[in-house]
N, C-alpha and C positions, 0 to 999 in steps of 0.2 A: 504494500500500500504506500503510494509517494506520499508526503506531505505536502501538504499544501497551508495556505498561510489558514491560519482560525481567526473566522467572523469574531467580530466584540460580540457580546451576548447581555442583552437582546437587543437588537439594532429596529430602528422605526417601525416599534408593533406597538400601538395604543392601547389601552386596558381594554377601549372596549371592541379593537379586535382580538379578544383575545378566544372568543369563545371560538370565532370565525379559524382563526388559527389551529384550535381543537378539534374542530369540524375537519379542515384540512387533514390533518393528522390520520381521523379516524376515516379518509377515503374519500372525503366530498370533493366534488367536481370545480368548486368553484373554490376563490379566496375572496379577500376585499383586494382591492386595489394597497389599500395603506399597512398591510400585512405583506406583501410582494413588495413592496417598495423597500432594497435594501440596494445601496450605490454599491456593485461591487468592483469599480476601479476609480481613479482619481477622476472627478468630472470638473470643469468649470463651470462658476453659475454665479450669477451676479442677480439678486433678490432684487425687484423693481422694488420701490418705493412704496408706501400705504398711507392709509388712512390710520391715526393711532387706536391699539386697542386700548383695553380695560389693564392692563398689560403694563402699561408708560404709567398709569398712575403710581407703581413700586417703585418705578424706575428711577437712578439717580437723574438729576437735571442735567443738561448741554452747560459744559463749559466754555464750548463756545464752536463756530465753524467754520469753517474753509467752502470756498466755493467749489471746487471740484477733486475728483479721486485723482491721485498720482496713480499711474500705470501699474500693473502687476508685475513682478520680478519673478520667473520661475526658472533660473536659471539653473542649467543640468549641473555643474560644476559649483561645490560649496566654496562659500567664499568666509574666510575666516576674518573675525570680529579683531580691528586694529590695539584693540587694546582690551584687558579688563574689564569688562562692564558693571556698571557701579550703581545702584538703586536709584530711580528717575527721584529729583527733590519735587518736583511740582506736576500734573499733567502740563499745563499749559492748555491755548487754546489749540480744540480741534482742527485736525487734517481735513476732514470732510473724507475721509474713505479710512475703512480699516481691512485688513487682506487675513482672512480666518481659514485657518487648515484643520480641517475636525476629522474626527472618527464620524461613518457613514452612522447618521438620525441621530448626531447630537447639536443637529442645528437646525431647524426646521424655520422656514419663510414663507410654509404656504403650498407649498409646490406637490407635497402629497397630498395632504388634507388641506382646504383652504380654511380649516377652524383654526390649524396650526399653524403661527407664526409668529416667534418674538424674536424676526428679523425686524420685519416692519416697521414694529413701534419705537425699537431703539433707533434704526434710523430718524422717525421723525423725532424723539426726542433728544438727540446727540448730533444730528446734522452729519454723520459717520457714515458713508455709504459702505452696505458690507460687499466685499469680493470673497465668495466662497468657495472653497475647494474642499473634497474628501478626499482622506489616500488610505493604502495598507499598513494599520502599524505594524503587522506581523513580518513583512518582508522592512518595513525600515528600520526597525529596532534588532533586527540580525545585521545590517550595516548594509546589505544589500544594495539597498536605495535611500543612501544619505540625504537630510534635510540641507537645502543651500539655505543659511537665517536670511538672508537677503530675501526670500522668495514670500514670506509670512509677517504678520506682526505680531500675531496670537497662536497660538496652537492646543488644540486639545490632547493629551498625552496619557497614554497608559505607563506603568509603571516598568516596564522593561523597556520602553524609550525613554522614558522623563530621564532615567540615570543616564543614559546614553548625551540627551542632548544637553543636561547639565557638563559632566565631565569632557565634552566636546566646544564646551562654549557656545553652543548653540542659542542658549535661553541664560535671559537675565536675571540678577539677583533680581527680587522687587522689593516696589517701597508699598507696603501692607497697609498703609496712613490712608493710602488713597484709596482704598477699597473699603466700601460705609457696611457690610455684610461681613467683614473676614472676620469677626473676634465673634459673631454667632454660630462658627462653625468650631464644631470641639477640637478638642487639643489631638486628641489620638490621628486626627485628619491630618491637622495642620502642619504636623511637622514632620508626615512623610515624605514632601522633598524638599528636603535643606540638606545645608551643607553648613556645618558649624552656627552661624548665627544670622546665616544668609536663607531668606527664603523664593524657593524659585517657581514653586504653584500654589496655586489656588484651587484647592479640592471640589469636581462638580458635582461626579455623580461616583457611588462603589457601591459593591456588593462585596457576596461571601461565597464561597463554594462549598456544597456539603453534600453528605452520600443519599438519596434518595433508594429507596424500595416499594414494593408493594406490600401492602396491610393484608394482603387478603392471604398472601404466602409469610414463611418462616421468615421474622424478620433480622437483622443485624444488629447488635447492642452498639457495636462501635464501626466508628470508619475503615478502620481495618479489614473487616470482610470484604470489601472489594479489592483485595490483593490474596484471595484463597479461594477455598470451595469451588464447586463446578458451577458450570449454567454461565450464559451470556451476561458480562460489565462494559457498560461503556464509560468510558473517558474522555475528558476534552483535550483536543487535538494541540495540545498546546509544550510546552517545555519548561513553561511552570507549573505544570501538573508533577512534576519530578517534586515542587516541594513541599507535594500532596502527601506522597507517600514519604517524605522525609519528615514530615509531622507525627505520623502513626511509629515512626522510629522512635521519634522523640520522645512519646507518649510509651514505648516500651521501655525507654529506659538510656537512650544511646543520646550521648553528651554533644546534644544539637541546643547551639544558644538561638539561631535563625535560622527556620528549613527554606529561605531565602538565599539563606548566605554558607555554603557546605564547601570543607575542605577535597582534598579525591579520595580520601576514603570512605568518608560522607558518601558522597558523589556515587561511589558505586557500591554502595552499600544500598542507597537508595533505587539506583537503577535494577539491581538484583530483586528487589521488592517487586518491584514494576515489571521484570519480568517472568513472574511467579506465575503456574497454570498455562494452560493453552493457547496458544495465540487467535487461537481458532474462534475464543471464547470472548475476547477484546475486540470491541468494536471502537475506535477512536472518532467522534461526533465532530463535527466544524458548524453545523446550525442548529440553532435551537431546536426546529420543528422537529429532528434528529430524534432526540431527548422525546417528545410527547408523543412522535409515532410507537420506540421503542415499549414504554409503558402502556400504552393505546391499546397495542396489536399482543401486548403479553409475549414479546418477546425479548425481554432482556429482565434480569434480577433485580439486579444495583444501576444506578446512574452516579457516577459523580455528574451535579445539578447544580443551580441555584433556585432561591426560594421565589422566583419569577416561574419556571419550572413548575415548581410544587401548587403554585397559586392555580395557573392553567391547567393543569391535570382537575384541582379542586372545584375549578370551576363546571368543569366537566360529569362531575362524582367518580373523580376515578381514585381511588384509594392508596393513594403514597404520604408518606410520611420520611420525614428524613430523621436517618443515625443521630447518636448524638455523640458527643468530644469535641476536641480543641476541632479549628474548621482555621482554611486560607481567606483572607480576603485582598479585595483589591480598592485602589481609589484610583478615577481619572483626573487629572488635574487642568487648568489653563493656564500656559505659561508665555511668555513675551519675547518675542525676537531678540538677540543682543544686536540686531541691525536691523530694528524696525523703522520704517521708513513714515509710520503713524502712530510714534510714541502714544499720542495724548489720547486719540480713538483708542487704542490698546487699551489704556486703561478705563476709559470708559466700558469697553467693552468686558472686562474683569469684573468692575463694581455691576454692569445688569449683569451677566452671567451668573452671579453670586447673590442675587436679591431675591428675597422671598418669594416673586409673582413666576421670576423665570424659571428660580429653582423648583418648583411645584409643577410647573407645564413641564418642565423636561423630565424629572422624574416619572410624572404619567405614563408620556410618548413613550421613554425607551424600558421603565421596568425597573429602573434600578433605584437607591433610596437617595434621594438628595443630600448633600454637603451640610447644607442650609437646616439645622434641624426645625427652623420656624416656619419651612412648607411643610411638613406632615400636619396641613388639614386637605379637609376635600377628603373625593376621592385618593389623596397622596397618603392616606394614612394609612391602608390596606397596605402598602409598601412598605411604609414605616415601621409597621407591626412586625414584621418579619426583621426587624434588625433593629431589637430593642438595646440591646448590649455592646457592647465591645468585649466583655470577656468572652477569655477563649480564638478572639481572630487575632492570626497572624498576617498583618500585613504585608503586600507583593513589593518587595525593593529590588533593582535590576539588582544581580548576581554578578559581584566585582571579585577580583583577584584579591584585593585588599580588602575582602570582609565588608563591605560596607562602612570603611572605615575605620575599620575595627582592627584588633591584632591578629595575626596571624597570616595565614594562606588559605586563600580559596580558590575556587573555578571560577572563570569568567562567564557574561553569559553565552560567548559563542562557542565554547564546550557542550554546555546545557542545551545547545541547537545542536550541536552536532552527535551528541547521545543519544538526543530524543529522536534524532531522524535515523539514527540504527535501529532503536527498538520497535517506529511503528512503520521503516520500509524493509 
C-alpha cells in the first residue's frame, strides 16, 4: 500500500451534514454538495467582497486601509528572511489585502455553503482583501514542498509543520498585545508553539485521537488492544500515529517523557508495536468517511478515531464508544510570514481568527473544538463536550533530533516519514 499524504480530519463537513455523511457511508447514492466539498490540491481563490454578516459585530474594528491588494508572491524557490525577525510593536494601518494559506475548510467565504462565510465580513470590517490559497500539509511538512514566507502572510499550521517553519524561519515571533482573544485561550494551547519566550501561533482549532469500538461486541479497557488480538484495526495514515503506540508504551511502563519526542530505541520499540499481528488485518484510513463506513458495514473492530467520528456514528444509532487512557492530541495554529508583505492585515486577521463569532463558525464547519473556549455555545457545545479536559492529552510537537528542546537524542521527523512509509508500503 503506497502512502499517500492524510487529509486533516475533518475537512468542510458541517454538523448538519453530518447525518448526510452517515447516509453516505451506509451506501446512499447521493451526498450534499458541502460534505464532497474537500480542496484536495493547492487552489487559488480570491473571496469577492460582501455584505457584513452578524459575524463583524465580534469582530475587532479596521485599523485602518489601503486602497488596493499588493500582488500574490508564490514563488517556487524559498527565499530566506534577511535577518531575525522580531515581534511587530504596532499593526499599523492596513495593507488592504492579506495572502492566507490554510489547510483545505479552515477558511470558508461562501463558496460551498453561501451560509458560510467569515471571509466576507472581515473584509468589510478590516478593508483586508483576503487572497486565499489551500495546500498539503502532509507533503510540506516532510520538506517535500517547502513554504517560500515570501508567498503568504498568514498560514494555518498543523503541528509537524509549525516546528518545521519555526526552526526554518519561516514564521515570526509574534506580538500577542495585539490579538484582543489570545489570553481567552488556555494555557495548555498556548504554548504549544514557542520557542523559549517567543510565541509563534495562535491556536485555532484541535482535537484528540482515541481508540473507538463497537458496544454491541467485546469491548477494549484500554488503547492498547489495537496493537493485538485478531479481527480488522484501522489506523490513521499518518506518522504521528507512531506516537500513538509510543503512548501505550508509556502507559506500560517504558521511560517515554514525550511519545512526540522518542530517542531510536524509543523509535523502534514503538514501531515493533505497530507492527504487531497481521498486516492483513491493518487497514490504514486517509478520510474520514473511511472511519464511518468501516463501523457502518461491521467490518473493522477498533478504529483509532476522533470524537467527531464517534458523534456521527451516534448520530446514526450506531453503537461505538471509545477506550479509555492517556489519548494524543493535536492543535492547529495561525502563524505570520517573517516576510509578510501585509504585516498589519496579518494581524488583523489573527485577532478575527481568534474571536469568539469566528471561533464558533469554524468549529461547527470542520468538527473540531475551538481554541477560543468562549465559543462553546450554540450548536458548538456538542463539540465542546467531547473535550472537556486536558488530562490525559499529549500534545503533537514536530519530532526534532534535539528532543524538543530538550536533553538528549532523538529522531527527527523525516525518520518518523521514513519508518512509517516501510511499515504501511
Amino acid at each position: 500500500m503506497a502512502l499517500r499524504p492524510t487529509r486533516r480530519l475533518p475537512v468542510a463537513v458541517p454538523a448538519v451534514a453530518l447525518m448526510g455523511l452517515l447516509a453516505s457511508a451506509c451506501g446512499a447514492t447521493e451526498t450534499t454538495a458541502a460534505t464532497m466539498a474537500t480542496p484536495a490540491t493547492t487552489t487559488a481563490v480570491t473571496p469577492a467582497a460582501d455584505q457584513p454578516s452578524a459575524a463583524a459585530a465580534a469582530a475587532p474594528r479596521a485599523r485602518g486601509a489601503a486602497a488596493s491588494p499588493s500582488p500574490h508572491n508564490a514563488s517556487a524557490t524559498p527565499s530566506k528572511p534577511a535577518k531575525t525577525p522580531t515581534p511587530a510593536a504596532s499593526p499599523g494601518p492596513g495593507e488592504g489585502a492579506v495572502n492566507v494559506l490554510a489547510l483545505p475548510g479552515y477558511v470558508e467565504w461562501g463558496g460551498t455553503d453561501p451560509k458560510v462565510n467569515w471571509v466576507a465580513p472581515f473584509q468589510a470590517e478590516t478593508g483586508c482583501k483576503v487572497n486565499l490559497r489551500t495546500y498539503d500539509a502532509s507533503a510540506t511538512a516532510g520538506g517535500t514542498r517547502p513554504i517560500d514566507p515570501g508567498s503568504f502572510d498568514v498560514i494555518s499550521a498543523p503541528p509537524e509543520l509549525a516546528g518545521k517553519l519555526i526552526d526554518d524561519g519561516t514564521v515570526a515571533p509574534l506580538n500577542t498585545s495585539l490579538i484582543a482573544a489570545y489570553h481567552d485561550i488556555p494555557k495548555q494551547l498556548r504554548k504549544l508553539e514557542t520557542r523559549k519566550d517567543d510565541v509563534y501561533g495562535v491556536p485555532y482549532l484541535w482535537g484528540i485521537n482515541e481508540v473507538l469500538y463497537d458496544t454491541t461486541k467485546d469491548g477494549p479497557k484500554t488503547a492498547a488492544a489495537l496493537y493485538g488480538g485478531t479481527g480488522a484495526v484501522m489506523l490513521k495514515d499518518s506518522p504521528l500515529t507512531i506516537a500513538d503506540a509510543a503512548l501505550v508504551l508509556k502507559r506500560r511502563g517504558a521511560e517515554i517523557d514525550d511519545p512526540f519526542q522518542l530517542t531510536p530505541s524509543q523509535l523502534d520499540d514503538a514501531m515493533e508495536l505497530l507492527s504487531r499481528g497481521k498486516s492483513a488485518d491493518r487497514v490504514y484510513w486517509r478520510d474520514p468517511i473511511e472511519v464511518i463506513q468501516g463501523f457502518a458495514s461491521g467490518s473493522v473492530r477498533l478504529a483509532q478515531a476522533t470524537p467527531y467520528h464517534r458523534d456521527v456514528l451516534a448520530l446514526g444509532h450506531k453503537p461505538v464508544k471509545a477506550a479509555g487512557g492517556p489519548v494524543t492530541g493535536w492543535a492547529d495554529a495561525w502563524m505570520v510570514s517573517s516576510a509578510a508583505a501585509h504585516p498589519s492585515c496579518a494581524y488583523e486577521w489573527l485577532d478575527w481568527t481568534s474571536s469568539t463569532t469566528v471561533q464558533r463558525e469554524a468549529a461547527e464547519w470542520v468538527g473540531l473544538a475551538p481554541a477560543n473556549e468562549a465559543a462553546c455555545t450554540g450548536r458548538t457545545k456538542r463539540i465542546c463536550a467531547d473535550y472537556t479536559s486536558f488530562d490525559d492529552v499529549s500534545f503533537a510537537s514536530r519530532p526534532a533530533k534535539n528532543c524538543g528542546g530538550g536533553d538528549g537524542e532523538c529522531v527527527g521527523y523525516g525518520q518518523w516519514v521514513e519508518r512509517w512509509k516501510r511499515l504501511v508500503g
